[in-house]
N, C-alpha and C positions, 0 to 999 in steps of 0.2 A: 536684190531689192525685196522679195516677198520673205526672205528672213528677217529683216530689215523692218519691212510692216510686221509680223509678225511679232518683235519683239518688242514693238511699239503698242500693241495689243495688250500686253500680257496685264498691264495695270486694270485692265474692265474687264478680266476674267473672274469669274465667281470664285476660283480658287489659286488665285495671284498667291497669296501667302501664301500655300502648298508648296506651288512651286518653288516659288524663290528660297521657301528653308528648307524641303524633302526632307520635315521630320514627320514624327507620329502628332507634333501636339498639334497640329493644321491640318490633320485630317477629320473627316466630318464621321467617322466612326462607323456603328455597325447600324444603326437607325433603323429598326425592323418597320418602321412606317414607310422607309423608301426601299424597302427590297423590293427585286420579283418576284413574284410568284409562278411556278412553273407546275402545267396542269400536270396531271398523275401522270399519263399517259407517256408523255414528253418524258415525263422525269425517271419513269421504268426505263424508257430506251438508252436514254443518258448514262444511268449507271449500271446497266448489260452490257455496252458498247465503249464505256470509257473504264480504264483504270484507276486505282484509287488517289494518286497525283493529278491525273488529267477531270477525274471532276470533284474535286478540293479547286483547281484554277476556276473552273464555272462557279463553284457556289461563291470563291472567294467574288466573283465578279454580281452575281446573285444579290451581294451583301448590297450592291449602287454606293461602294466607295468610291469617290471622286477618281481617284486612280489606283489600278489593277497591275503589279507587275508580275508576268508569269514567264519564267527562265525555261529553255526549252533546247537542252543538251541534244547533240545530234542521234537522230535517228526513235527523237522517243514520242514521236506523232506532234508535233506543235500543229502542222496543219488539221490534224483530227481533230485538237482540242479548241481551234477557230472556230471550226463548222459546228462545232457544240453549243459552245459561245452563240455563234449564227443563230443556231435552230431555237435556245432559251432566249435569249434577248427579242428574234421576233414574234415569239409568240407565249408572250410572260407579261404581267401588269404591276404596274406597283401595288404593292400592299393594298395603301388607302385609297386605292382607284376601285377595289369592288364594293360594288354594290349590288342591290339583289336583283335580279333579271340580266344584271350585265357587266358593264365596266363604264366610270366614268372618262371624258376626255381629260389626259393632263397638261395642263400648261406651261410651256418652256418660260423657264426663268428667264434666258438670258436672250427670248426672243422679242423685238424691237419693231415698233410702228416705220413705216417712211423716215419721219423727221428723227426718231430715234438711229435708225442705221445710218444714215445721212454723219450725227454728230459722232458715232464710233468710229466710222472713215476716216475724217476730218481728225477726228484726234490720233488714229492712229496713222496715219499720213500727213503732219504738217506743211510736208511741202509744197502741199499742193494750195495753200493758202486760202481757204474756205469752198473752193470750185469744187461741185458735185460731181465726179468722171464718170456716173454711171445711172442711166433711167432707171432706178427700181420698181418703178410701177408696171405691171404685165396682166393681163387676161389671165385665168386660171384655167388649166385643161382640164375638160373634165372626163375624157379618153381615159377609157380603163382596160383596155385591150393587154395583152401578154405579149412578153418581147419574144421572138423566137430565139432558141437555143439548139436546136439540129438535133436534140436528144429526144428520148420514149419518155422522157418525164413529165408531169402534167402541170398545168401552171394551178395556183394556189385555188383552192372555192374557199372565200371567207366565210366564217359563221355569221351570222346574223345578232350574236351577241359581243361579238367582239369588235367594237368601235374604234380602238386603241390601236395602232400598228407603229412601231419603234422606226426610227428612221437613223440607217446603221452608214459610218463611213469607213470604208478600209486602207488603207494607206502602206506602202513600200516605198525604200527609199528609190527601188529601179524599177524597171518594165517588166526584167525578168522574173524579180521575186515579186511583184503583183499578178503577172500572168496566171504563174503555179496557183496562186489561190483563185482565182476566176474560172480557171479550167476542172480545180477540181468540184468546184462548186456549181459548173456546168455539166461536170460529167457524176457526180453524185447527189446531187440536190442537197435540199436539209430537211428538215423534221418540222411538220408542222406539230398544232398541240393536241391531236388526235394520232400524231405519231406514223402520216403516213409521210410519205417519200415525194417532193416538189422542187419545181425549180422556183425561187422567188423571180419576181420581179430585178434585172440588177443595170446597171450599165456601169461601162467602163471607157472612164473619158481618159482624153489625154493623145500622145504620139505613139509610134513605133510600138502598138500592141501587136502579137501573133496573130495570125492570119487565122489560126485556130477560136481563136475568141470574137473575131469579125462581127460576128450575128450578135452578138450584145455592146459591140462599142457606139460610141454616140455619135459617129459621123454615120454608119450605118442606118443605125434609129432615125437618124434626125430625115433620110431620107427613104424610109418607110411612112414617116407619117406625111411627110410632102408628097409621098404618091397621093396618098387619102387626099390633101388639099387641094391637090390639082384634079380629080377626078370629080370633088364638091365647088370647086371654083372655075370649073370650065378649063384647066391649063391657064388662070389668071396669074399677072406678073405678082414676084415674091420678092420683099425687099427683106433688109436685115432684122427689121424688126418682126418679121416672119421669120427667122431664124432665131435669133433670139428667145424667142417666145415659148417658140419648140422646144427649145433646147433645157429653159426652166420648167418646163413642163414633163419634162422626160427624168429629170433630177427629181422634182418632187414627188413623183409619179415612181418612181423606184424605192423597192425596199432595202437595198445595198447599194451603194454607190461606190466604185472604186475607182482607185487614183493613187497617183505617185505624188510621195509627201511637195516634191516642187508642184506640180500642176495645183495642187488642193490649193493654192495660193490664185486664182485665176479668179478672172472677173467673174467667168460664168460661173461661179458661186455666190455673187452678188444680189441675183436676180432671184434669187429661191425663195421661195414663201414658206418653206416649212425648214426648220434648224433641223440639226442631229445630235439625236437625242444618247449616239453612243459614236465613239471612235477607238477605230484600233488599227492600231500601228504595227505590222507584222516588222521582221527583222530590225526592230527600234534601236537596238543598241549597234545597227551601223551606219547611225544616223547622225549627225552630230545635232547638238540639243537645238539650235532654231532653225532648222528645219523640221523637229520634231511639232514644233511651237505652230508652224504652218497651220494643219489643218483643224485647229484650234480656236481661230479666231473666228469661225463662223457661228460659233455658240454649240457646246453640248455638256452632257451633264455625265458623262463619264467614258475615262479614256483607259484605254487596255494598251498596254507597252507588252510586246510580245519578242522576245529575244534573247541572245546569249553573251554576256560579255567577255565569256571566256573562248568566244570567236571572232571573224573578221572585223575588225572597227571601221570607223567611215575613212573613207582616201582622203587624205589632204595634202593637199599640193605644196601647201608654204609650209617649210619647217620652224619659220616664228611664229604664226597661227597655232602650227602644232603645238611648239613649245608652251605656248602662252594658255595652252587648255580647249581651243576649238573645237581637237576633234574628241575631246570628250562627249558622251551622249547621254540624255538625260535618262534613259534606263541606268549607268552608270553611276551618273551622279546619286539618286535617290537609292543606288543600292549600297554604293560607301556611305550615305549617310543614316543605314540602317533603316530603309522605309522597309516591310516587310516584301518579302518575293516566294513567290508559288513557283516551286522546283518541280519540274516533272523529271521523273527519275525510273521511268521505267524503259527501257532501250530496244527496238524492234530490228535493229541493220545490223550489230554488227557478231562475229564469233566472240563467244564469253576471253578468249585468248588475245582478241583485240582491244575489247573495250576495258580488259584491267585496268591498263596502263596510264588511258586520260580519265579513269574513273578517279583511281589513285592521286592522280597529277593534278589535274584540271575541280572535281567536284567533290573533293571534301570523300569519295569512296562511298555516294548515296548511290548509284547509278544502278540499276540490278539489271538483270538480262530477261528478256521476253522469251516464253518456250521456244523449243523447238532450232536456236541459234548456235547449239555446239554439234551440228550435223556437221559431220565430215566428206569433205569433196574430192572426191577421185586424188587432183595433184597434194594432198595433204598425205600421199602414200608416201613424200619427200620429203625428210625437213627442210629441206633449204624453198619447198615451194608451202612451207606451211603457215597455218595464219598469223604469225606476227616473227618477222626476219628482220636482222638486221645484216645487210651486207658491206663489210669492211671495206675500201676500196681507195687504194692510196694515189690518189689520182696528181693530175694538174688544174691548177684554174688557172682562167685567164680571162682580161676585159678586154673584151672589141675596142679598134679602135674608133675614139668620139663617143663611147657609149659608157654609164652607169651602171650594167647591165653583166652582169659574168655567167660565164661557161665553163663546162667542164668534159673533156671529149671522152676520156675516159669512162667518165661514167655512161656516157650516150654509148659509148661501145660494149661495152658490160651492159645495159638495161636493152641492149637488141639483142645482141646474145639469148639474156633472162626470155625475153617474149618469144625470140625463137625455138628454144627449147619447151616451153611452155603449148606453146599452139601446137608443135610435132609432136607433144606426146598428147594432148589431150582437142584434138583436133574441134571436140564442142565449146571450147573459147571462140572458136571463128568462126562461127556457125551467127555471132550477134556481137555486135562491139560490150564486149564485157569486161576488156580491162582497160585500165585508164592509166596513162602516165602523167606525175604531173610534177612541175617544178616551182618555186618562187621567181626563178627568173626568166624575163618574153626571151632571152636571145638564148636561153638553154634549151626551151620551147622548140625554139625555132629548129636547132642543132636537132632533136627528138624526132620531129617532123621528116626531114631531109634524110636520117639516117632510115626513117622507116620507111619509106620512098621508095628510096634506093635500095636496098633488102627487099622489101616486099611487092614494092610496085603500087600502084596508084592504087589499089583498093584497101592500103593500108589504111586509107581516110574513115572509111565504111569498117573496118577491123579495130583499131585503136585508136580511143579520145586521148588528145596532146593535148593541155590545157594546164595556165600556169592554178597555183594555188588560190588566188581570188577567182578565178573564173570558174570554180567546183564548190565555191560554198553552196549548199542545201541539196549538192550531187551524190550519186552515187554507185560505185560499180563492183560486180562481182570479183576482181582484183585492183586493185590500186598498186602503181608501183612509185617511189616518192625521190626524185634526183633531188639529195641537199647543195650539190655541186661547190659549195667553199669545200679548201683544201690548202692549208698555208702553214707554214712554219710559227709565222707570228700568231696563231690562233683567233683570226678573228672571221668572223662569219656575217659581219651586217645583220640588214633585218628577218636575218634567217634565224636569231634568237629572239623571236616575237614570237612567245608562248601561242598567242591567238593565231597565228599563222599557222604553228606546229601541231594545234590543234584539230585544227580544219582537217589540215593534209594525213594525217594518222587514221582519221573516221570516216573518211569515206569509202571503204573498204567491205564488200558484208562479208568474204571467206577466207580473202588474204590481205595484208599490207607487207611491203616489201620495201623497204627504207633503201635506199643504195647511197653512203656517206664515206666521212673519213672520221673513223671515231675519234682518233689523238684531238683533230680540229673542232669536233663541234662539241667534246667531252667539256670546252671553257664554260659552257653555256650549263648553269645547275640543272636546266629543264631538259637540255640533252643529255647532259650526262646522267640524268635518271634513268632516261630511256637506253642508253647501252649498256649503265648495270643491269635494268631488267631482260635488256635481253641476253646479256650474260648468264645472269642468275635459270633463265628458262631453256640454256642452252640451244637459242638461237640468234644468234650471233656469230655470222661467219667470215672467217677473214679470208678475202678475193687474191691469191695470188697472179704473180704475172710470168708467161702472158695469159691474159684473163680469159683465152678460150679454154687453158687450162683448167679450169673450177669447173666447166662441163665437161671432161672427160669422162668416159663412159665407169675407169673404175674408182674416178674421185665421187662421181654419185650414184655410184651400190652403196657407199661406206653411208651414204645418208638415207638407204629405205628406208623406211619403218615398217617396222611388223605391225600388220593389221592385225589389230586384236579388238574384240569389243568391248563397248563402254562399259563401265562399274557396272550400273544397273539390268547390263545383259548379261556381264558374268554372274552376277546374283542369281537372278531369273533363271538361267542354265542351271545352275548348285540346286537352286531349290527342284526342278527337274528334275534332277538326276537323284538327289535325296528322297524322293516322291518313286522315282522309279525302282529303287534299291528297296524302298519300307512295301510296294509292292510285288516284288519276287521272293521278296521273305514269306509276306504272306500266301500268296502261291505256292511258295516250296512247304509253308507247313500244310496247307490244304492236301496237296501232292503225298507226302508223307501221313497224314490222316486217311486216304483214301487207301494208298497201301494198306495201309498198320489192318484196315476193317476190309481187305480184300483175304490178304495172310497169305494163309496154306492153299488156294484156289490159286494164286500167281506162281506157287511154289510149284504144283501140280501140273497146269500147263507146261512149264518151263523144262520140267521131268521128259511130259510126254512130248516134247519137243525136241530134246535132247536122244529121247529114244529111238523116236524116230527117225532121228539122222544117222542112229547108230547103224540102223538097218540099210 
């Protein structure tokens, strides 16, 4: 239903046309009148602390283009580059908003008296046949107290020149990729424009938030300030419009509001006095487009699409939906239709040996690697445990019965094995759950779980995350190991050839990825069979024979040491050493030989009466 309104909206958006074509000619351009501006201070820290992708995304957003989309490949800060976003947007003014001593107030375009929201309802809910379903008139609070957040961080002191404050909405399509940003935005603050360190103002409405975030959700808040009321009212009764009231008061009254793309469709957005002047949409492209539309109808003047097409897409349950374009998403749409998109392309997770392959694959080969990511880890003394394997494995599939759902035991047998050998030699994997198994399908999952159980005993759960491939998008672990589990004659593999799946599941890895497959099977697939030429080509590619305890055999992996040798730049470092040492004994030995040469016949002399003296 609230897609439904929403897409019934979309005709009294100020940038209806945009939408509907996602070209360049409906976009409202670079308009240096409606930029931000971003004090010095702010803007030093900005480009100290971001890379030159991650702030090309801020200024592209800088520009107050109607719409902002910023592609954010795994592992290259997309959350960093939110908080940036955050910290310019709140404390930034449009261009033609200053004036001398300060900033003027700007007024929202697309904001609406009483009777004006009234007929935007109505038109965008016909069904309801002229009936008003909601009081929008309310008291204003004018409570300016600070929400607590449990951290050392202090809440904002506004300047006294600064009038203006941006009212920001954040939006996920789930709980769990909105939580991530609320937490870290409680556990890092943002940047005010004097550049120190705060928590804004924020709440987080909606259901089933982490218990970690509690102290900023709205059921909390809302009964924070009903202490206060009942301490000024004597403990007098509180009807709903006493909630109510609160409740839009606690929304206007924040500088960030988050929410999951279905809830931003809720009435208590009805009641707001103040629109949003910015929204953004983290993980947007796994969102299918009217839900995107959601938190859009409340009126704002520029939206930020934050996401990767080239990973998980939205679940959709019907496969004629599917077919018929559903779960397209409108980051998707506007990026086939060549709307521009800010690439972050710098990568912070994963070993330069890992992220070749979907740099190569997935991004056009923009991706580059962040310092310090070709550190080598104790089990890389192994090929077969090093950062990017592929293990050959001619197993069986099979489908439970009544289920959609396939397995493969083989490989659950082979990937306890890989873990067990793994934690007996290098015993500080167990020390924290640091490798991750993970599959595309619940009943291979399941099969993972029980066999690790059963081997290791119940504290397997605390040792090793089981989780299929959607349930690790925006994860990540010091090993990854990846059951493809198809295995057939006829070649086929299901939605185990969904590149955005295969993507996911290769990157969440920061030292190793450990593929465990049946190459002959999933070589049908062009996207797989890229990946076992490359890993042919890097000679790690190994084929499991059977029985498969055989491949750990103590003398099948000596033949896979590796000589530890050190990197290029320490064998250079050493040569220049050692060349530095050599041009230094030369010069010594000529000093040495100078020292003689003008000693002479006095060393000949002693030597005499040395000699003589033994004679005696």
């Amino acid at each position: 239903m609230r897609e439904f309104t929403a897409m019934h909206s979309v005709a009294s958006l100020p940038f209806k046309d945009l939408i509907l074509s996602a070209t360049e000619a409906h976009k409202d351009g670079d308009d240096q009148s409606r930029a931000w501006n971003v004090p010095e201070p702010l803007m030093d820290y900005l480009k100290v602390n971001l890379n030159d992708s991650q702030l090309e995304a801020v200024n592209a957003g800088l520009s107050r283009r109607s719409f902002v989309l910023i592609q954010g490949p795994p592992g290259t800060g997309k959350t960093q580059t939110i908080l940036g976003l955050l910290s310019a947007v709140l404390h930034s003014a449009p261009a033609r908003m200053q004036i001398k001593g300060g900033f003027d107030v700007l007024k929202h375009g697309p904001e609406l008296d009483i009777d004006g929201k009234r007929a935007h309802w109505i038109k965008a809910s016909p069904w309801l046949l002229g009936a008003n379903p909601r009081d929008l008139i309310m008291p204003v609070d004018g409570d300016d107290g600070f929400y607590p957040t449990g951290n050392e961080l202090k809440p904002e002191i506004v300047s006294s020149n600064r009038k203006y404050r941006a009212h920001v909405l954040v939006c996920a399509p789930s709980n769990s990729a909105l939580d991530e940003i609320v937490l870290r935005v409680l556990k890092t603050g943002i940047r005010d424009e004097n550049n120190n360190t705060y928590n804004p103002k924020i709440v987080r409405i909606g259901v089933k938030a982490l218990h970690s975030v509690k102290a900023v959700s709205m059921d909390y808040l809302i009964q924070q300030k009903l202490s206060g009321v009942d301490r000024t009212l004597d403990g007098g009764r509180r009807g709903a419009g006493e909630y109510d009231r609160i409740r839009a008061s606690i929304l206007d009254e924040a500088a960030i509001v988050f929410s999951t793309l279905s809830f931003s469709g809720s009435s208590i957005f009805s009641r707001m006095t103040r629109a949003f002047d910015v929204v953004i949409i983290d993980e947007a492209a796994q969102a299918v487009e009217p839900a995107t539309l959601i938190p859009l109808i409340h009126g704002c003047r520029q939206i930020f699409l934050v996401g990767d097409p080239v990973q998980l897409p939205a679940t959709v349950i019907s496969q004629t939906a599917q077919k018929l374009g559903y779960g397209t998403s409108l980051f998707k749409r506007f990026q086939a239709a060549g709307f521009p998109v800010q690439m972050l392309k710098i990568q912070y997770r994963m070993h330069p040996e890992i992220s070749t392959f979907p740099s190569k694959e997935f991004y056009e080969g923009v991706l580059q690697d962040g310092e310090g990511l070709s550190r080598k880890r104790p089990w890389h003394s192994y090929s077969c445990f090093g950062p990017f394997c592929f293990f050959d494995v001619d197993g069986i599939e099979s489908q439970p019965s009544g289920s959609g759902s396939w397995v493969n035991q083989d490989e659950v047998e082979f990937i306890t094995l890989l873990y067990h050998q793994l934690a007996l030699r290098y015993p500080e994997l167990k020390s924290s759950p640091e490798v991750g198994v993970i599959s595309p399908y619940r009943h291979q999952v399941k099969l993972l779980k029980d066999s690790f159980r059963s081997t290791f005993g119940d504290q397997s759960r605390e040792l090793i995350d089981v989780s299929t491939v959607d349930g690790f998008q925006g994860r990540e672990k010091e090993i990854v190991i990846f059951s493809c589990v198809r295995c057939n004659k006829e070649q086929k593999i299901g939605f185990v050839s969904d590149f955005r799946r295969m993507n996911v599941a290769i990157t969440r890895a920061k030292s190793a990825v450990l593929v465990v497959g049946s190459a002959s099977t999933l070589k049908q697939d062009k996207h797989w069979n890229n990946l076992v030429e490359s890993a042919k080509e890097r000679n790690c590619l190994f084929k499991v024979p059977k029985p498969l305890t055989a491949f750990f055999a103590e003398d099948n992996l000596k033949t896979m040491k590796v000589e530890r040798r050190p990197p290029p730049e320490l064998n250079a470092r050493v040569l220049e050493e050692i060349n530095q040492e050599v041009v230094r004994q030369e010069l010594m030995n000529v000093d040495d030989a100078a020292d003689h040469a003008d000693a002479g016949d006095d060393d000949d002399a002693d030597m005499d009466a040395d000699d003589g003296g033994g004679d005696d």
